[in-house]
C-alpha positions in Angstrom: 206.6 90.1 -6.5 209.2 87.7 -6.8 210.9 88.8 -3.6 207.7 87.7 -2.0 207.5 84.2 -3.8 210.8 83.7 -2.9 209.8 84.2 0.5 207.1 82.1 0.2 208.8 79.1 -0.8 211.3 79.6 1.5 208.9 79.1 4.4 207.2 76.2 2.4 211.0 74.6 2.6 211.5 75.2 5.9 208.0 73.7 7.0 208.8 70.3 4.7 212.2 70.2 6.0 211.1 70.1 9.8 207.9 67.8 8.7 210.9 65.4 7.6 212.7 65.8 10.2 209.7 64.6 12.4 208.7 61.7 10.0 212.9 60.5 10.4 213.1 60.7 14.1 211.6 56.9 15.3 213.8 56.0 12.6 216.7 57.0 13.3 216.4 57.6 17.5 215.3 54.6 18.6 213.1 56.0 22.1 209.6 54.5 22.8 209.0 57.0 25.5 209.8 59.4 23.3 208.0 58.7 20.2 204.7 58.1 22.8 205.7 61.7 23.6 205.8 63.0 20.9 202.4 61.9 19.5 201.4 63.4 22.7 202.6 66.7 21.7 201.1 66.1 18.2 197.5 65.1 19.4 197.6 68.4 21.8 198.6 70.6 19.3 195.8 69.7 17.0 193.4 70.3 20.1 195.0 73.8 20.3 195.0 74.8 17.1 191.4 74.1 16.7 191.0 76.7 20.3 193.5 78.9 18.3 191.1 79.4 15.3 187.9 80.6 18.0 190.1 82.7 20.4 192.7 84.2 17.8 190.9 84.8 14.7 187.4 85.1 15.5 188.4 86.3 19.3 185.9 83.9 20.9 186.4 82.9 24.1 185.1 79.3 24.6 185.1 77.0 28.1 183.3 74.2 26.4 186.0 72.8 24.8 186.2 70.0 26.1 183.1 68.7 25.1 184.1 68.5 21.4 187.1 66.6 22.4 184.8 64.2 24.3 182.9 63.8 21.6 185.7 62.2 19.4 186.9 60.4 22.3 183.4 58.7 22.7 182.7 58.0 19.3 186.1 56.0 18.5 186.2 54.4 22.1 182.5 53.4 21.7 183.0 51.8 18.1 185.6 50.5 18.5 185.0 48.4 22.0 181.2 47.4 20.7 181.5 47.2 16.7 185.0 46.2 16.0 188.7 47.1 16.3 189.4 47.2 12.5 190.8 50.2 10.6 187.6 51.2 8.7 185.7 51.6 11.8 188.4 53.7 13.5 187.9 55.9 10.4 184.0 55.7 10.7 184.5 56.3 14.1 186.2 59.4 13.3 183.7 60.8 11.2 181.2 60.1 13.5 182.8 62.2 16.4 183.2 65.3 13.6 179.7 65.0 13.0 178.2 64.7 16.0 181.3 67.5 17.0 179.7 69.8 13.9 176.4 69.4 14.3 176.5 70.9 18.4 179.0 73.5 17.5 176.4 74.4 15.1 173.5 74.6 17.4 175.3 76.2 20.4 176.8 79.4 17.7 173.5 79.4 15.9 172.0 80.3 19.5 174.8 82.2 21.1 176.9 83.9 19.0 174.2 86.6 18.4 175.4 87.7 22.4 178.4 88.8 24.0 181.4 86.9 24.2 180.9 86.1 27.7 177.5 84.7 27.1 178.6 82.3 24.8 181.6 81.4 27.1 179.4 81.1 29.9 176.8 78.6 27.6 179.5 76.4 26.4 180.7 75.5 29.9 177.1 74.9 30.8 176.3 72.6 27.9 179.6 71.1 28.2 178.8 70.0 32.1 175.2 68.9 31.4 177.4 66.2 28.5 179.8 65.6 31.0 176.9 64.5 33.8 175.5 62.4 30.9 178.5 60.6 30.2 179.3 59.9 33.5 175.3 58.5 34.1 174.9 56.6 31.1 177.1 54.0 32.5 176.0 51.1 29.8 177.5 52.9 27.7 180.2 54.8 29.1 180.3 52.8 32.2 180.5 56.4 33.4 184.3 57.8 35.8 185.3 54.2 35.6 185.6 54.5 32.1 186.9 51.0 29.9 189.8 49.9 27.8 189.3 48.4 24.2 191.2 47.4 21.4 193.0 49.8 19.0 193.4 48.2 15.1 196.4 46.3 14.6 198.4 48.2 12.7 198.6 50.7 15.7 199.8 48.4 17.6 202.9 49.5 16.5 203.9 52.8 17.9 205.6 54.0 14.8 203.2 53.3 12.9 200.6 55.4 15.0 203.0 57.8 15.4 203.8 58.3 11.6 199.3 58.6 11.2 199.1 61.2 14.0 201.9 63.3 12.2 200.0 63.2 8.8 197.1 64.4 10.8 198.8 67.3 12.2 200.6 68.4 9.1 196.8 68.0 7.5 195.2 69.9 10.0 197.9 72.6 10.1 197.9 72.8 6.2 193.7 73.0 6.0 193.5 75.8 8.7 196.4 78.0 7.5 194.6 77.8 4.1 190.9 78.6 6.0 192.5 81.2 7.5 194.5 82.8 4.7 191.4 82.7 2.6 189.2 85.5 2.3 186.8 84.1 5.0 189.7 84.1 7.4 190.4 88.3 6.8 186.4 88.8 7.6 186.8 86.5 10.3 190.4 88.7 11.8 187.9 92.0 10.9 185.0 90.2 13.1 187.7 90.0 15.7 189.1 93.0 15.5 185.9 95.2 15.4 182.6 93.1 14.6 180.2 96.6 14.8 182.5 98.2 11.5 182.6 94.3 9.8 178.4 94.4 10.5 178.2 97.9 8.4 180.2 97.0 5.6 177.5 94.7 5.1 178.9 91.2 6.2 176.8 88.6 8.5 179.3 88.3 11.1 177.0 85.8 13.0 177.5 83.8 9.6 181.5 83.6 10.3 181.6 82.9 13.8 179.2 79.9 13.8 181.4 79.0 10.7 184.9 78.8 12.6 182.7 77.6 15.6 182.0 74.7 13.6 185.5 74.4 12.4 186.8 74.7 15.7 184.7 71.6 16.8 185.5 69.2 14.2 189.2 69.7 15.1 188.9 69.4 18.6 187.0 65.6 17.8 189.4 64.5 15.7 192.2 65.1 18.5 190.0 63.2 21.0 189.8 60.1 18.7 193.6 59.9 18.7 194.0 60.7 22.1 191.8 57.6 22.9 193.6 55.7 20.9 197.3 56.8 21.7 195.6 55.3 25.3 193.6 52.5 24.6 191.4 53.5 27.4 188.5 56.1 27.7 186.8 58.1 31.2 184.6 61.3 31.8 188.4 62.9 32.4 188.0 63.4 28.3 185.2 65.8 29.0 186.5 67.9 31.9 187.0 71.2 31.8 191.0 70.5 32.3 190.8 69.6 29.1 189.6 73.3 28.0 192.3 74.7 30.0 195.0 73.0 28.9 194.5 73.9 25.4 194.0 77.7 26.7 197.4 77.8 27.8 198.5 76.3 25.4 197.2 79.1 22.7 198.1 81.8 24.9 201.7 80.5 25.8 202.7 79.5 22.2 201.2 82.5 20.2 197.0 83.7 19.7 196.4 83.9 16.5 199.7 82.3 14.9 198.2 78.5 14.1 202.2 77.8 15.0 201.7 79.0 18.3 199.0 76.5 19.4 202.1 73.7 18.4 205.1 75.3 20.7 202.5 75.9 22.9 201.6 72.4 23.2 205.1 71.1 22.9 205.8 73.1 26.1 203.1 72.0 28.3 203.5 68.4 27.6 207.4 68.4 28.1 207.4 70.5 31.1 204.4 68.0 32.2 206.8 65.0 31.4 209.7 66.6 33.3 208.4 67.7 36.1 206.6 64.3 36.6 210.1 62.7 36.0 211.4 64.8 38.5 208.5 63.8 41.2 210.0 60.2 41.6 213.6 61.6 42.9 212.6 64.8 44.3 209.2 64.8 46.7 209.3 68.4 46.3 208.1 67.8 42.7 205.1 66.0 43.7 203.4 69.5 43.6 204.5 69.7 40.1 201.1 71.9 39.2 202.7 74.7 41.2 205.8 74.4 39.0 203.9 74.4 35.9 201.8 77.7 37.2 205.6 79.4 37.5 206.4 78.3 33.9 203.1 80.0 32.8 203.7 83.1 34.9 207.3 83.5 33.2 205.8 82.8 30.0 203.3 85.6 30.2 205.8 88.1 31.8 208.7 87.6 28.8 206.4 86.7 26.5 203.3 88.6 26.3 201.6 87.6 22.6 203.0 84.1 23.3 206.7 82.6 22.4 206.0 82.7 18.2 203.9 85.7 18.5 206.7 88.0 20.9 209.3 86.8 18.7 207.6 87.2 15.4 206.4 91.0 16.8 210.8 91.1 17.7 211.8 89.4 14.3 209.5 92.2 12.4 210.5 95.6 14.4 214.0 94.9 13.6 213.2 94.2 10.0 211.4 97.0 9.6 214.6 99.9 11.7 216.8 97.7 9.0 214.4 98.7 5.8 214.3 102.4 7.5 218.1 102.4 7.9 218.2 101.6 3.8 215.9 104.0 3.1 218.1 106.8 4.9 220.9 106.0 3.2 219.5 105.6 0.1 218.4 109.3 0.1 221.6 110.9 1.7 223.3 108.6 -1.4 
């Protein structure tokens, strides 16, 4: 028991230590692209982990992804450009695209999740293009693939300061899933995944859980699209696409399914080899078809790591902890 606290807290260290770490860095590196970066990578990786909580723990695989991102996006963009730019309606505005994010999640489980996998998959990319067609029609409002700029609130306007919010985010998000997942709705939900018919007869509504983390999922997802907007002070139908989706797909899969940690490496890798490679571009033409590059990154990825980079080496890390406890054990009874 104490080994295992131990253990504990040593993780909860290590976690505070690199959270510090991050909080330091604008500090003490002085790098605007980088710090823009890196809130990049923070905003992705909150989009992840909210894909990382239907596909690795309740093993649904959803395309409409992107519409719960959108929905975030629209709601702060909208408020902000048509209300005002001030800090309690960028938190309104927040809670407005979780709603609105909730209350569609909702409806499309409620509806779907009774079916197949591949139903719901297939349901959430319709829904997701009929919003994306209504975005991009209701032009007063959206002034539709033109999109418009606004104003972010003044204390954003320094990117420290934007950065140091997005962080807390993160590190919130991060904290509140591990702890949904962890709980004991999180083990039906790894059961559902694992087999839902068996979950079903020990008596559980499984259809109960998976609308549940659907929801979850979706309130997530808005809350990265309201920082995304604002990290760019502009807002399109490109929020909505189903790049979007895919992006945080690979980024699940590459970092880890099913690790919460994953979804962040994941994220950290796509955006820096995005960065790079676009870096690249402007000295070697070659580059210009950096999509085909990033395709070869994934490929590799996938081939040397097939649960992901955290899951392959946490699946590494435990087989040779566990020939180490066996080699004690032999010992310990030749002794």
């Amino acid at each position: 028991m104490e080994h295992m606290l131990g253990k504990i807290n040593l993780k909860s260290v290590y976690f505070w230590l690199i959270v510090l770490v991050f909080v330091l860095f604008p500090f003490v590196i002085d790098s605007r692209p980088m710090t823009i970066l890196l809130t990049q990578i923070f905003i992705f990786a909150i989009l992840a982990m909210s894909y990382d909580i239907l596909l690795g723990y309740t093993g649904i695989v959803s395309f409409g992804h992107a519409m719960f991102f959108g929905f975030g996006a629209y709601a702060t963009s909208v408020m902000l450009k048509n209300i005002d730019s001030s800090l309690t309606v960028f938190f309104l505005s927040i809670i407005v695209g979780m709603v609105i994010a909730g209350i569609v999640s909702f409806l499309i489980g409620l509806l779907t999740l009774r079916l197949q996998s591949h139903f719901f998959a297939m349901f959430t990319l319709a829904v997701s293009g009929l919003f994306l067609v209504l975005a991009e029609k209701w032009r007063s409002l959206t002034q539709g693939n033109d999109g418009f700029t606004f104003r972010a609130p003044e204390i954003f306007s320094d990117r420290i300061n934007f950065y140091l919010f997005v962080l807390f985010c993160l590190v919130l998000v991060f904290l509140l899933l591990r702890l949904f997942v962890n709980s004991p709705f999180g083990k039906v939900l790894i059961a559902v995944k694992e087999n839902e018919t068996r979950t079903k007869a020990l008596g559980y509504k499984t259809i109960y859980y998976k609308v549940v983390s659907s929801v979850d999922a979706g309130v997530a997802a808005s809350l990265a699209g309201s920082l995304y907007v604002v990290s760019l002070r502009f807002v399109n139908t490109s929020m909505m696409a189903i790049d979007v989706t895919l992006n945080a797909l690979l980024m699940t899969i590459i970092g880890g399914v099913g690790t919460l940690v994953g979804p962040i490496v994941g994220a950290a890798i796509i955006e820096l080899a995005k960065h790079n490679l676009s870096i690249l571009a402007k000295t070697y033409p070659i580059f210009e078809r950096w999509i085909i590059f990033f395709g070869i990154i994934y490929i590799l990825a996938v081939i040397f790591f097939p649960k992901g980079v955290v899951g392959t080496l946490k699946e590494k890390w435990e087989g040779r902890k566990m020939v180490r406890q066996q080699a004690m054990k032999q010992k310990e009874d030749a002794a």
